[in-house]
Steps between C-alpha positions, in 0.01 A plus 500: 500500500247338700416532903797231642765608211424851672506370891830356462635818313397663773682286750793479330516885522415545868749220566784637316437851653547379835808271410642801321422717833595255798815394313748735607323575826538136591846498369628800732347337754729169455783752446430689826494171626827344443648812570336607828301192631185577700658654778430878538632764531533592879461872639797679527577634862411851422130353384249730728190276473223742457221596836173297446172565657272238558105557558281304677151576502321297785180454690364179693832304402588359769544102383760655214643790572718374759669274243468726261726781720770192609508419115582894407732492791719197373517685119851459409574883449713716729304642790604841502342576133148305597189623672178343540223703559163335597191742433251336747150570489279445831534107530267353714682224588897479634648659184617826647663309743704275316613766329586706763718219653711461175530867495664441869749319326595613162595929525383524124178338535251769507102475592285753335161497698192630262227659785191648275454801747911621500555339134871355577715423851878400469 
């Protein structure tokens, strides 16, 4: 057997393992398909979406973070099981601010102020 008998051997094999593997995968796929479509499954009423915490460390953002806080505002997830929680770290420029006026408007937007001497103000 020389070096090309022994490539295509070689093919042959990896192609018929992978035929032989996504076969029935792709097949109860198509059978999930016609019996389903792609339309999922929606949550029951009783579905408690779970509370997610979302950290933002920041310091001398102010051309983002504004956009960034009225992006994580518009999430589509209830409001009662999301907080934001900005961990700001002695901007120099109108960061704190900007946060601070979000956190005016949205009750679970929290700003964690980092201050060397104290360690941490709320």
């Amino acid at each position: 057997m020389n070096f090309a008998d022994g490539f295509v051997l070689a093919l042959t094999i990896i192609f018929l393992a992978y035929f032989a593997y996504a076969t029935p995968i792709i097949m109860v796929g198509i059978w999930r398909y016609k019996k389903h479509g792609f339309a999922s499954e929606e949550p029951g009423e009783d579905w408690d979406p779970p509370n997610v915490s979302i950290l933002v460390p920041v310091k001398n953002e102010e051309k983002v973070v504004g956009r960034l806080l009225d992006a994580l505002t518009r999430l589509d997830y209830p409001r009662e099981n999301l907080e934001v929680i900005v961990v700001e770290d002695q901007s120099k420029d109108r960061t704190l601010e900007i946060c601070q006026d979000f956190a005016r408007q949205y009750p679970k937007l929290w700003i964690l102020q980092i201050n060397r001497r104290d360690r941490c103000h709320i």
